[in-house]
py3Dmol code that shows the C-alpha trace and the ligand (Angstrom):
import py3Dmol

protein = """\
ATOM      1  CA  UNK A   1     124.275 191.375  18.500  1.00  0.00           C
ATOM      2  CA  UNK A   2     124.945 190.371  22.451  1.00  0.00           C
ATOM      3  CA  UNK A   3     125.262 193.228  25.023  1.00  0.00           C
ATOM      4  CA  UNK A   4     128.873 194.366  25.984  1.00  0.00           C
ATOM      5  CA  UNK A   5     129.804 195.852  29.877  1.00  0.00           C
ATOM      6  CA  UNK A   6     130.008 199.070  28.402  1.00  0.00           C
ATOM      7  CA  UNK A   7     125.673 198.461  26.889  1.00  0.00           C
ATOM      8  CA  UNK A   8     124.209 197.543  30.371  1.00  0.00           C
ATOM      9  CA  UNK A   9     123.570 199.809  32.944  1.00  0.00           C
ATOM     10  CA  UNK A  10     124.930 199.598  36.266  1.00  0.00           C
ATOM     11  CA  UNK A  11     123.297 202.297  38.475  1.00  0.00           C
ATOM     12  CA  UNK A  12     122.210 206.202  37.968  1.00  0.00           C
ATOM     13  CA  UNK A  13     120.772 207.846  35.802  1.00  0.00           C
ATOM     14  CA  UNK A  14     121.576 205.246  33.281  1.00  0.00           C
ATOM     15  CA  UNK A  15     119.726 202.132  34.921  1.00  0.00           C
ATOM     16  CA  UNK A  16     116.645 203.935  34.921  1.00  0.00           C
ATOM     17  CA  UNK A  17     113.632 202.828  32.515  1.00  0.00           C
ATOM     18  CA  UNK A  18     112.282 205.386  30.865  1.00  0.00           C
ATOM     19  CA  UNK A  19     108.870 207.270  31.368  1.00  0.00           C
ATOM     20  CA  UNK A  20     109.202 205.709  34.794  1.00  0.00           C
ATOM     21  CA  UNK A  21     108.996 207.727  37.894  1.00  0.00           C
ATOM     22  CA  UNK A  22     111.746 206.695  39.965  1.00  0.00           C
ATOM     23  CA  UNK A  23     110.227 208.145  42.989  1.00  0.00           C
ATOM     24  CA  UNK A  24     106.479 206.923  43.079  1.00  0.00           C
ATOM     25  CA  UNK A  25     103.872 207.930  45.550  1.00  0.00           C
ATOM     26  CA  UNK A  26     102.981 205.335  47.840  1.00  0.00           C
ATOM     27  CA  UNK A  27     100.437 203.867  47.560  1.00  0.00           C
ATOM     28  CA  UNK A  28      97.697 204.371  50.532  1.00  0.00           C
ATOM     29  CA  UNK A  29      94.379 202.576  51.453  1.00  0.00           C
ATOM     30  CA  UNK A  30      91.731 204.569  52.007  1.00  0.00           C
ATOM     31  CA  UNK A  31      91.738 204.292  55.714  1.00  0.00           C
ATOM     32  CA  UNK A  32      95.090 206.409  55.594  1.00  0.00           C
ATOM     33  CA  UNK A  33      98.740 205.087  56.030  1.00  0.00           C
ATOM     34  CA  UNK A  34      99.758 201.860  58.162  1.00  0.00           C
ATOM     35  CA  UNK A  35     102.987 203.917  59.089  1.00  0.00           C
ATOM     36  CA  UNK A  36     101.865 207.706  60.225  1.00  0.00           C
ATOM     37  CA  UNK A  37     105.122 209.509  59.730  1.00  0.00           C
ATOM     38  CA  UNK A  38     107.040 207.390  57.958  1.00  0.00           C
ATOM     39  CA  UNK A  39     108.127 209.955  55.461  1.00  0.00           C
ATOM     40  CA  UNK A  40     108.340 212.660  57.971  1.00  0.00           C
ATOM     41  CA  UNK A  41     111.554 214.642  57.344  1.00  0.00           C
ATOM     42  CA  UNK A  42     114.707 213.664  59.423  1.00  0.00           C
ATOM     43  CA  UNK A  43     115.121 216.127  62.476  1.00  0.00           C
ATOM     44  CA  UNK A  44     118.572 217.416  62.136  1.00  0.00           C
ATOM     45  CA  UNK A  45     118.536 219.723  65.246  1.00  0.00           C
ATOM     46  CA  UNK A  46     119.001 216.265  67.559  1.00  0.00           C
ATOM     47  CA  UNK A  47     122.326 215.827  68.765  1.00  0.00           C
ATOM     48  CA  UNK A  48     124.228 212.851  67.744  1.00  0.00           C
ATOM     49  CA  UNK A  49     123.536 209.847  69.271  1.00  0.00           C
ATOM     50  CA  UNK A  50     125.550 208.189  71.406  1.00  0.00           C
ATOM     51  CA  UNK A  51     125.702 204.515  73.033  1.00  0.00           C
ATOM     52  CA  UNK A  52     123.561 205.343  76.643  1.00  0.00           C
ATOM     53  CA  UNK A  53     125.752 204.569  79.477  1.00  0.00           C
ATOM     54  CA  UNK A  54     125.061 201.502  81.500  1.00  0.00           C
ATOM     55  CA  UNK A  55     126.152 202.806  84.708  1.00  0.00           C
ATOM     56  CA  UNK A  56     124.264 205.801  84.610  1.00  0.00           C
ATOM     57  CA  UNK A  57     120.878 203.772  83.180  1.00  0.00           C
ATOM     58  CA  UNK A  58     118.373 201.933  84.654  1.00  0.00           C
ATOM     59  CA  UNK A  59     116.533 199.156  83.399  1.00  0.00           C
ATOM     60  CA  UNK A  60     114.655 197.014  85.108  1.00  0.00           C
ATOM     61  CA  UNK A  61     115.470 193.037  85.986  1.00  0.00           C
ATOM     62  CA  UNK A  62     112.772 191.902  84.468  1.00  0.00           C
ATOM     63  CA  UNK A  63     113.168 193.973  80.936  1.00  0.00           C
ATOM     64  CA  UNK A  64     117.438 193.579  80.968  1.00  0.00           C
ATOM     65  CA  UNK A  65     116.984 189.605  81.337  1.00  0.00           C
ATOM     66  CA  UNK A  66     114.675 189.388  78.465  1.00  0.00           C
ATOM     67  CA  UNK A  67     117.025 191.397  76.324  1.00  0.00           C
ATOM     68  CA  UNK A  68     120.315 189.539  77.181  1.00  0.00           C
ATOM     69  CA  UNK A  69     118.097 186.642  75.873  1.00  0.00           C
ATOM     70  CA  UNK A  70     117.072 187.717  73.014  1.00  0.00           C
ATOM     71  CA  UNK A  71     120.816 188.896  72.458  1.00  0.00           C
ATOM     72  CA  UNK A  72     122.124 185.387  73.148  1.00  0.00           C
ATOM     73  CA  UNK A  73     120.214 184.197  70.389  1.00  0.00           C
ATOM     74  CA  UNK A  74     122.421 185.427  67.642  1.00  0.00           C
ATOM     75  CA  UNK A  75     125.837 185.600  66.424  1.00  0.00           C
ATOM     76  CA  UNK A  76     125.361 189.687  65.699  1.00  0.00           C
ATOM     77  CA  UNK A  77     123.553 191.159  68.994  1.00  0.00           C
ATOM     78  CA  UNK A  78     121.939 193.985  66.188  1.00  0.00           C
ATOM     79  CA  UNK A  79     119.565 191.146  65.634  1.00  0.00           C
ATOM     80  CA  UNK A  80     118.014 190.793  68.541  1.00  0.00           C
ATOM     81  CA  UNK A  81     116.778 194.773  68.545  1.00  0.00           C
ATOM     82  CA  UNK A  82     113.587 193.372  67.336  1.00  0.00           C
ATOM     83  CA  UNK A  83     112.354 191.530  70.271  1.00  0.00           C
ATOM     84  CA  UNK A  84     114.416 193.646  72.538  1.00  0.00           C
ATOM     85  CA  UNK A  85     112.008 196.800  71.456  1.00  0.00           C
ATOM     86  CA  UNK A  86     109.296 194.751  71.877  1.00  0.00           C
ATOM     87  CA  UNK A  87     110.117 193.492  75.162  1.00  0.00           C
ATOM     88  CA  UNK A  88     110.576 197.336  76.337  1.00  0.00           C
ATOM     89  CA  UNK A  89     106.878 198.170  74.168  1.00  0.00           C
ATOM     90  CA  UNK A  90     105.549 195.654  76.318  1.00  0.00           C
ATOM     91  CA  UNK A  91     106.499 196.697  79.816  1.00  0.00           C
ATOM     92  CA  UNK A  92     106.024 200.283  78.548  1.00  0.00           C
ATOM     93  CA  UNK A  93     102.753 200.357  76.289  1.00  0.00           C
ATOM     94  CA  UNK A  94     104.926 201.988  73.836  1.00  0.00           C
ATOM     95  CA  UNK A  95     108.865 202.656  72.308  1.00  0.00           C
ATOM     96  CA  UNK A  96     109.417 206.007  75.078  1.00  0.00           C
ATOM     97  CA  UNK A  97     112.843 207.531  74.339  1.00  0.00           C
ATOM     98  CA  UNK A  98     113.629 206.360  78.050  1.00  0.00           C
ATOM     99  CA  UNK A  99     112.299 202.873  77.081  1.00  0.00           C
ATOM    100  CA  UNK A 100     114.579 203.113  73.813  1.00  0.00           C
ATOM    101  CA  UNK A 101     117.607 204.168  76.135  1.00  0.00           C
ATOM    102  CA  UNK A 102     117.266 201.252  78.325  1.00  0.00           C
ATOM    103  CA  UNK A 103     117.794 198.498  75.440  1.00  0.00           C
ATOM    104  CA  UNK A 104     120.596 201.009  73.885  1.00  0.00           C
ATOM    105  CA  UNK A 105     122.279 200.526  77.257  1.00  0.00           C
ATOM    106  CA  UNK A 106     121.924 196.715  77.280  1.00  0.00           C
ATOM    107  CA  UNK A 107     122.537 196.069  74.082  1.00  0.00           C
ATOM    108  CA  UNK A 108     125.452 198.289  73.585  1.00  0.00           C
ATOM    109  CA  UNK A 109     123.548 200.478  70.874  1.00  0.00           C
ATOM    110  CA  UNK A 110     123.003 204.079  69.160  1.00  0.00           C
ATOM    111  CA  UNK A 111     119.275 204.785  70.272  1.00  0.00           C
ATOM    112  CA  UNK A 112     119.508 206.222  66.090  1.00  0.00           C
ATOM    113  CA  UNK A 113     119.810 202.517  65.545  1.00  0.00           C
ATOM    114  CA  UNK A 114     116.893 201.437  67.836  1.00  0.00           C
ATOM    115  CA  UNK A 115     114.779 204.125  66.287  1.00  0.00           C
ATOM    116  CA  UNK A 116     115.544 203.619  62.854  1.00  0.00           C
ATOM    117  CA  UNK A 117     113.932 199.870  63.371  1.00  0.00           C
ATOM    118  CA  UNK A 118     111.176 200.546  65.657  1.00  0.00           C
ATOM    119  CA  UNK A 119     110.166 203.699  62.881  1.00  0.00           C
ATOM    120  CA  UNK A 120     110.113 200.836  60.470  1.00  0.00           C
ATOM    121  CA  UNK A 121     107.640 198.816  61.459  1.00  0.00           C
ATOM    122  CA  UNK A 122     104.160 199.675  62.170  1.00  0.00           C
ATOM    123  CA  UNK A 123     103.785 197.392  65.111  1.00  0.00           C
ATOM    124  CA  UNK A 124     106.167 199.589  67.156  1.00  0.00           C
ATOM    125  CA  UNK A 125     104.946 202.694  68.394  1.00  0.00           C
ATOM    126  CA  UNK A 126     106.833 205.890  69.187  1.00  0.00           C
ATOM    127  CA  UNK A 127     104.006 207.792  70.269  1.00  0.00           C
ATOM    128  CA  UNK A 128     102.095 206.620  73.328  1.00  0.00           C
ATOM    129  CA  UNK A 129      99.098 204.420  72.094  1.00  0.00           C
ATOM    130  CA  UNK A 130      95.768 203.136  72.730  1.00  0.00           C
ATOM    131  CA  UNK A 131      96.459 199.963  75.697  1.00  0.00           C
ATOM    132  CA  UNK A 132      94.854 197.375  73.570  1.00  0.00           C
ATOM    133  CA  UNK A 133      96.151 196.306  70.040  1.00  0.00           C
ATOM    134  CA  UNK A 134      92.865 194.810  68.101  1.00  0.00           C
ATOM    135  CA  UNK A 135      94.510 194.244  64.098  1.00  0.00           C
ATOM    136  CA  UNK A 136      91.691 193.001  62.042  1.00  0.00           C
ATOM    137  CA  UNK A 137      92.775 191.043  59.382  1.00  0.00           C
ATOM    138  CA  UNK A 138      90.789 192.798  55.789  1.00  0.00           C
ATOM    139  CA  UNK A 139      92.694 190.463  53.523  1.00  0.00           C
ATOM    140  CA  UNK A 140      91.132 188.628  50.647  1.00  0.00           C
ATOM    141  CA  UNK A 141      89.918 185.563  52.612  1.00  0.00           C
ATOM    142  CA  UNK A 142      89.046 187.428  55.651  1.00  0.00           C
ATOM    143  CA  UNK A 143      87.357 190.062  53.827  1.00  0.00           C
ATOM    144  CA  UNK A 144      85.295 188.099  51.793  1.00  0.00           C
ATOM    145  CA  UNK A 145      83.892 186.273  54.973  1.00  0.00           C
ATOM    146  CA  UNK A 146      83.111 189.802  56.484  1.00  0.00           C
ATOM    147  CA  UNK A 147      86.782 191.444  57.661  1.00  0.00           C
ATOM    148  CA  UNK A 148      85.677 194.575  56.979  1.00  0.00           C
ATOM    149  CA  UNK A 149      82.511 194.731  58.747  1.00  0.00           C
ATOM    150  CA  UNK A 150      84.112 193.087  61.716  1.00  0.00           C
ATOM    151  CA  UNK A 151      86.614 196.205  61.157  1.00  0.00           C
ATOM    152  CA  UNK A 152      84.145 198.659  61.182  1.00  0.00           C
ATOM    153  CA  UNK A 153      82.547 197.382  64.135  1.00  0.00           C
ATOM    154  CA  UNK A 154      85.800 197.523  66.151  1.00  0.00           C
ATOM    155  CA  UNK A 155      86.148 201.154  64.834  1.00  0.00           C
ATOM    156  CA  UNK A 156      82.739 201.840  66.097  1.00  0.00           C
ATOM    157  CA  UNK A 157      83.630 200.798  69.623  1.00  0.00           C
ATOM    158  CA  UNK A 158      86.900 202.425  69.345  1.00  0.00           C
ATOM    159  CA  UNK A 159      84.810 205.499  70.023  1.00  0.00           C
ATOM    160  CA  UNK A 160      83.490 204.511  73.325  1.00  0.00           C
ATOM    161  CA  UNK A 161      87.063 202.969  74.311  1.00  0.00           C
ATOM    162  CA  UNK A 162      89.564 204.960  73.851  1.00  0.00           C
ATOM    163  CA  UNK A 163      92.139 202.168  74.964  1.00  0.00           C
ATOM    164  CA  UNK A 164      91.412 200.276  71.361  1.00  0.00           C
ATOM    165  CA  UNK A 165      94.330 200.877  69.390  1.00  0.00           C
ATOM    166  CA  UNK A 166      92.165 199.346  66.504  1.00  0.00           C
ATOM    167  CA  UNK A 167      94.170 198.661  62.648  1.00  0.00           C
ATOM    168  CA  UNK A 168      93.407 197.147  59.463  1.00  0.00           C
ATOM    169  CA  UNK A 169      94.877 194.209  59.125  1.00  0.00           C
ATOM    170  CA  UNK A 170      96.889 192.374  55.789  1.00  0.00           C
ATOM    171  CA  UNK A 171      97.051 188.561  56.003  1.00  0.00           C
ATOM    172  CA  UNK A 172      97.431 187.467  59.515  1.00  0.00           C
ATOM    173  CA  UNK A 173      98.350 184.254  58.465  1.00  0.00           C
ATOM    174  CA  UNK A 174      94.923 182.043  60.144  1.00  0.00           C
ATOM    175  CA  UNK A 175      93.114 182.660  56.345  1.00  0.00           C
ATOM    176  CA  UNK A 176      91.001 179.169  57.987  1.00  0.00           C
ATOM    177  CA  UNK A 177      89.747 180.582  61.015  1.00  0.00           C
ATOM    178  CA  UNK A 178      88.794 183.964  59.177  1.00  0.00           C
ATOM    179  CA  UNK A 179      86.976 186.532  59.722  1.00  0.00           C
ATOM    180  CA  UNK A 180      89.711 186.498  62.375  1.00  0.00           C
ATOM    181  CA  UNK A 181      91.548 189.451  64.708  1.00  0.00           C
ATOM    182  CA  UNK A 182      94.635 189.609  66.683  1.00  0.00           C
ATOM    183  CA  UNK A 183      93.688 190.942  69.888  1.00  0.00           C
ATOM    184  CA  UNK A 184      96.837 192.247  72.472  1.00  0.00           C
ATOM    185  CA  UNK A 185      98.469 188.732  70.275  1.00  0.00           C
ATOM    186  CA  UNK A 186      95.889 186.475  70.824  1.00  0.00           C
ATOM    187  CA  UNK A 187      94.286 185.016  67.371  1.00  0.00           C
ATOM    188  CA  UNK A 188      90.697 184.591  67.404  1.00  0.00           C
ATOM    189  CA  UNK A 189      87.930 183.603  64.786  1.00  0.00           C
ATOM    190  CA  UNK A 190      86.116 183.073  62.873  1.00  0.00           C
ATOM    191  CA  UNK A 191      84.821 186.315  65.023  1.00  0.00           C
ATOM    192  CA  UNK A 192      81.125 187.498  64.136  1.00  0.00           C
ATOM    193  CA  UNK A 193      79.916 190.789  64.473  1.00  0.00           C
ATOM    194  CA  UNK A 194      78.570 190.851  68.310  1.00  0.00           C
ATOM    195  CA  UNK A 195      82.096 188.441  69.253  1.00  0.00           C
ATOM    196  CA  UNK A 196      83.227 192.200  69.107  1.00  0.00           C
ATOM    197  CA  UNK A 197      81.461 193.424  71.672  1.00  0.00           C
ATOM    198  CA  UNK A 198      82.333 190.442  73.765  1.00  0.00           C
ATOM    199  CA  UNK A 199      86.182 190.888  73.099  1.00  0.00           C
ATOM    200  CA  UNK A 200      85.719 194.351  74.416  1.00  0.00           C
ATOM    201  CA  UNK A 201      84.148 193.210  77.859  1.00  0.00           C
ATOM    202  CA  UNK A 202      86.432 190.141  78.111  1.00  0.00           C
ATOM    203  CA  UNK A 203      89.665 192.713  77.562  1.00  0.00           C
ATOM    204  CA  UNK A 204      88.124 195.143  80.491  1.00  0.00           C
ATOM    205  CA  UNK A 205      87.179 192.399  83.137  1.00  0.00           C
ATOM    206  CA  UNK A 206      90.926 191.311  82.389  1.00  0.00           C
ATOM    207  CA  UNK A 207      89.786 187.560  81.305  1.00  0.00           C
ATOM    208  CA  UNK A 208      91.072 185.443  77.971  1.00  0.00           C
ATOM    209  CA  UNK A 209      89.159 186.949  75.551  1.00  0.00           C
ATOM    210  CA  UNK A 210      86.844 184.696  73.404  1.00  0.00           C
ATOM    211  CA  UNK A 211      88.631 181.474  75.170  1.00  0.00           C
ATOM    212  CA  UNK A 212      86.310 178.959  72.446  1.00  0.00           C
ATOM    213  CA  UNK A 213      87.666 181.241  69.542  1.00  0.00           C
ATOM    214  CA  UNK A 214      91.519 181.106  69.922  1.00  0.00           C
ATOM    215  CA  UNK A 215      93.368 180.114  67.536  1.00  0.00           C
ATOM    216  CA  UNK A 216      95.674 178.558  70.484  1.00  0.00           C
ATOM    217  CA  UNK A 217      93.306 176.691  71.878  1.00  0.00           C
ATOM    218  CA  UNK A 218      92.297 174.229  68.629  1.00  0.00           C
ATOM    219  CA  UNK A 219      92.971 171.328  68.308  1.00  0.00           C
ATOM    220  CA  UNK A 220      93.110 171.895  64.906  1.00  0.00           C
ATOM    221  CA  UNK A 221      91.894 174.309  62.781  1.00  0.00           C
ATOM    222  CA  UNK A 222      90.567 172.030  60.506  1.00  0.00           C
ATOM    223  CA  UNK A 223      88.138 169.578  61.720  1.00  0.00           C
ATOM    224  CA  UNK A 224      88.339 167.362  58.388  1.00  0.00           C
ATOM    225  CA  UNK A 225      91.997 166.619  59.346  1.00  0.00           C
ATOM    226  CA  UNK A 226      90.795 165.132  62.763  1.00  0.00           C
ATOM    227  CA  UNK A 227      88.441 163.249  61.007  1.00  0.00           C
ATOM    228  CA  UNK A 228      90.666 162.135  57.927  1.00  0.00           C
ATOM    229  CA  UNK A 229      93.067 160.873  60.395  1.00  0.00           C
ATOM    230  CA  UNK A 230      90.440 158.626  62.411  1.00  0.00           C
ATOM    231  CA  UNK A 231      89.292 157.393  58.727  1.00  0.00           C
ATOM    232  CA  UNK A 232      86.334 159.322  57.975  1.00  0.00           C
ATOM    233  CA  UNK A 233      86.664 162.329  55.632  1.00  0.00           C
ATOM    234  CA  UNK A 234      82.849 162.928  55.042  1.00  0.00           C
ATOM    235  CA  UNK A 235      81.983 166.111  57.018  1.00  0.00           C
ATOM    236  CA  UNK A 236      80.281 169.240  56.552  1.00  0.00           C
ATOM    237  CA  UNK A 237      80.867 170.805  59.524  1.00  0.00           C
ATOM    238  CA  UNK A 238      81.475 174.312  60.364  1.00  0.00           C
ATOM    239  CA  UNK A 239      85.107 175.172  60.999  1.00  0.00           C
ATOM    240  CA  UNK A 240      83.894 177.642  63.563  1.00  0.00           C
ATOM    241  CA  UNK A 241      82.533 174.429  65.703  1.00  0.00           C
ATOM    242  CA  UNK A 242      85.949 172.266  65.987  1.00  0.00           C
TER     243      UNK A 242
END
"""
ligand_1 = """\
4
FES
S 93.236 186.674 54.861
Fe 92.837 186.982 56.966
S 94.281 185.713 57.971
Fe 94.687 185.432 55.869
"""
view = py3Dmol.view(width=600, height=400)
view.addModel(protein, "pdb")
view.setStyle({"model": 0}, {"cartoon": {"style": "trace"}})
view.addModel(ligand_1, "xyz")
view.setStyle({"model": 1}, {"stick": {}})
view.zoomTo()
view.show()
């Protein structure tokens, strides 16, 4: 017999499965939660926000031009919060609530709303932060060529600099130049153990770190391609020498 409106469930109670928990726990890696404070309660003693005055904020030149940018972008102006907070992270080191107020004024918006998407993603922080983002990618490929060594390595020199804001990684999308890291948005790999060290010393003299490792500066990341294309596909060279 075929299923009436009145047989399928729409929503409550009644489109649950049963035995199934419909609140699960999350799921966390061992090395704790990518979010901290994602499920923290919401604080209901904070007034409600309001749209920050433009004539009574300041933002700098610099930070209002990139956000009227970003906001010029799209159709909805709500779309360009992303890059706007990370425009403001940038100049900042991290999402301040004075930081937050700025791009409300600019764009126009609740600094609720700003929150509510920098508190979603990880990348953001709300908290001041370590200066330097190092994410080491400990996905399959990555991991299998020695992501998580490379991880722990970082997390052991995280303990002599304190300005290594230092994260496991999922895919970073290079799987071909893995082990690889993001470091402050640069890509480099494949990265061995003491290429650690080095990224350290190149971040504190201030210089490109790893300059033969970035991802950026490849011609391509696979040399067979090169080679394919000038009618030779018979290699068995190292990726990590192209
Ligand atoms: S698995 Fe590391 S970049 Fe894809």
């Amino acid at each position: 017999m075929s299923a009436t409106h009145s047989d399928i469930p729409v929503s409550g109670e009644g489109s649950r499965i049963a035995g199934v928990d419909p609140h699960p726990q999350v799921p966390r890696f061992g090395h704790g939660s990518r979010v901290p404070g994602w499920d923290d309660a919401v604080d209901l003693t904070k007034p409600p926000a309001t749209v920050p005055d433009p004539a009574l904020t300041e933002v700098p030149d610099e930070l209002r031009r990139e956000i009227e940018d970003a906001m010029a972008r799209y159709p909805d102006r709500r779309s360009a919060a992303i890059p706007a907070l990370r425009a403001a992270q940038q100049l900042y080191g991290w999402c301040s609530p004075e930081a937050i107020d700025q791009v409300g004024a600019v764009m126009q918006l609740t600094p609720a709303y700003l929150t509510s998407v920098a508190s979603f993603y990880d990348m953001f922080a709300l908290s001041p932060k370590p200066e330097h983002d190092v994410y080491v990618c400990t996905n399959i490929t990555c991991s299998l060529l020695g992501g998580d060594e490379l991880h722990e390595a970082f997390i052991e020199l995280a303990h002599e600099n304190p300005d290594l804001n230092v994260c496991s990684f999922e895919c970073l999308g290079a799987c071909d130049i893995g082990p690889m890291a993001s470091v402050d948005g640069e890509y480099v790999g494949p990265l061995t153990i003491d290429d650690a060290r080095q990224i350290v010393e190149d971040l504190h003299a201030g210089a490109p770190v790893l300059p033969a490792k970035q991802l950026r500066s490849r011609r391509c990341a696979d040399p067979r391609a090169e080679q394919r294309a000038a009618g030779s596909d018979e290699t068995t060279s190292d990726p990590a020498d192209a």
